[in-house]
C-alpha positions, 0 to 999 in steps of 0.5 A, a space after each residue: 495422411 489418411 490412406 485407404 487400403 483395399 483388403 484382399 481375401 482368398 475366394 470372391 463372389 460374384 457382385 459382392 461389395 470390396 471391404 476397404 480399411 482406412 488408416 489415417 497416419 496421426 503424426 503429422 497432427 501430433 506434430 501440429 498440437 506440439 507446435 500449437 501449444 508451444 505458440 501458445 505458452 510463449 505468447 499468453 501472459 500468465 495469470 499472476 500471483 494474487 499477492 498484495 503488493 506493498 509499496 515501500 518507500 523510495 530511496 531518494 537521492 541525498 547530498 549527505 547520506 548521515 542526515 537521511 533521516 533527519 527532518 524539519 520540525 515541521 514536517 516531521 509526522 510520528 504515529 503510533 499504532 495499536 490494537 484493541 482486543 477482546 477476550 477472543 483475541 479478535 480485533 476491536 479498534 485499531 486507533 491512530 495516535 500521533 504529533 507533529 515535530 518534536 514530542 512535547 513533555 513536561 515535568 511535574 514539579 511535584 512528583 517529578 514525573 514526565 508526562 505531556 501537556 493537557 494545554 491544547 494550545 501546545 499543538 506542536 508535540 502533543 499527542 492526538 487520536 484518530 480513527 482510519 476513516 475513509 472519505 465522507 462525500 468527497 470529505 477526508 476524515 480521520 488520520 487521512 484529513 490530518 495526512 491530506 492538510 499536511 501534504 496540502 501542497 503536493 495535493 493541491 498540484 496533483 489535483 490541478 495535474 489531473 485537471 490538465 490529462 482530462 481537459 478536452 482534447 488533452 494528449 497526454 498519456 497515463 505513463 505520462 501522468 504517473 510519471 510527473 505524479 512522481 515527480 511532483 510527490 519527490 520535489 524537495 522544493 515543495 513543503 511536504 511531510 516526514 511520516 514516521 510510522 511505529 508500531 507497538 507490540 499489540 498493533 496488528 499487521 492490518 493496522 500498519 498495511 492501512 497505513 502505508 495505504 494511507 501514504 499512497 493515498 495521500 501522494 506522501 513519498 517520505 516515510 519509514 517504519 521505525 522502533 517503537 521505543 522507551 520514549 514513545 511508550 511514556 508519552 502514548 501510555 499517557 495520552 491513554 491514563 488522560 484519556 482512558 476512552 482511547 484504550 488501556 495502557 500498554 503493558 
């Protein structure tokens, strides 16, 4: 509250103008900013770390939990990431190797040597590359052409899902589509793959975030990272002796 108080002094002459000193009382405005800036913080949404957020994969449901990570032949998915490097230690390529089902090998009678078939006809099993490509037109190329016509299925409902939420006069929510999106990427009745992602000592952290952006891309729920082994660096080394373009064997 603001108050005027009239200074008295000792001797007054005659017509001459009263001084008079204000004061204003600052409390109550102080309690006011108090509870002003109390409303505020309870009520405004922070802004959030700008963090990137990695979706890892789901855990779902299983009658018997040994065989968690077991799959068909046909659905299962490797892949293998590596990097190539310059002098500098920069990154030059980061390629994609992968096979469906079972790896393919055979025996040299020769030597005795393991190695995988140069057959193309052998295409269950055998070892390929592709390059991390985004789509051309509307056009999947690369590893995300080879995921998309693996889960071609799941795709291919999505697709007519997302036709239903934008058909004219459609009520349907976006909570409501995300969640039958889910459930569409999590039906054990439709053919979907096994993605088994393994990472070789040389492969850096931006080839395995493109990854798991591409199973997000591609609706692709059953995936895991996994150890690169003994096994797997025999067969990628010699895919890489067949087909030095792709890169040195790894050491």
């Amino acid at each position: 509250m603001a108050e005027i108080q009239q200074k008295e002094t000792g001797k007054k002459k005659k017509g001459a103008q009263k001084k008079m000193d204000i004061h204003v009382d600052f409390t109550p405005m102080v309690d006011m900013n108090m509870l002003l800036i109390s409303f505020f913080m309870l009520c405004t949404t922070m802004i959030k770390s700008q963090t990137l957020n990695i979706s890892l994969p789901s855990n779902e449901k299983k009658e018997n939990l040994e065989k968690t990570n077991e799959a068909k032949d046909s659905e299962a998915v490797t892949i293998y990431l590596t990097t190539q490097y310059d002098d500098d230690h920069n990154v030059v390529d980061n390629t994609v190797f992968y096979y469906f089902g079972m790896p393919y090998v055979e025996v040299d009678e020769a030597t005795g040597r393991i190695g995988t078939p140069t057959s193309e006809s052998k295409a269950q099993g055998v070892v390929k590359a592709e390059k991390f490509l985004s789509n051309d037109h509307g056009i999947q190329q690369g590893i995300r052409k080879v995921l998309h016509d693996r889960n071609s299925e799941v795709l291919s409902r999505i697709d007519e899902l997302k036709k239903e939420k934008l058909r004219p006069g459609s009520q349907m929510t976006d909570e409501e589509y995300t969640a039958r999106v889910r459930e569409i990427s999590k039906d054990s009745t439709i053919s979907r793959p096994v993605v088994i992602i393994k990472a070789t000592p040389d492969a850096s952290w931006e080839s395995v975030i493109t990854t798991l952006d591409e199973m997000q891309i591609n609706a692709i729920s059953r995936y895991q990272l996994e150890n690169f082994g003994g096994m797997d660096s025999l067969l990628l080394n010699d895919f890489l002796v067949k087909n030095p373009e792709y890169g040195q064997p790894l050491r």
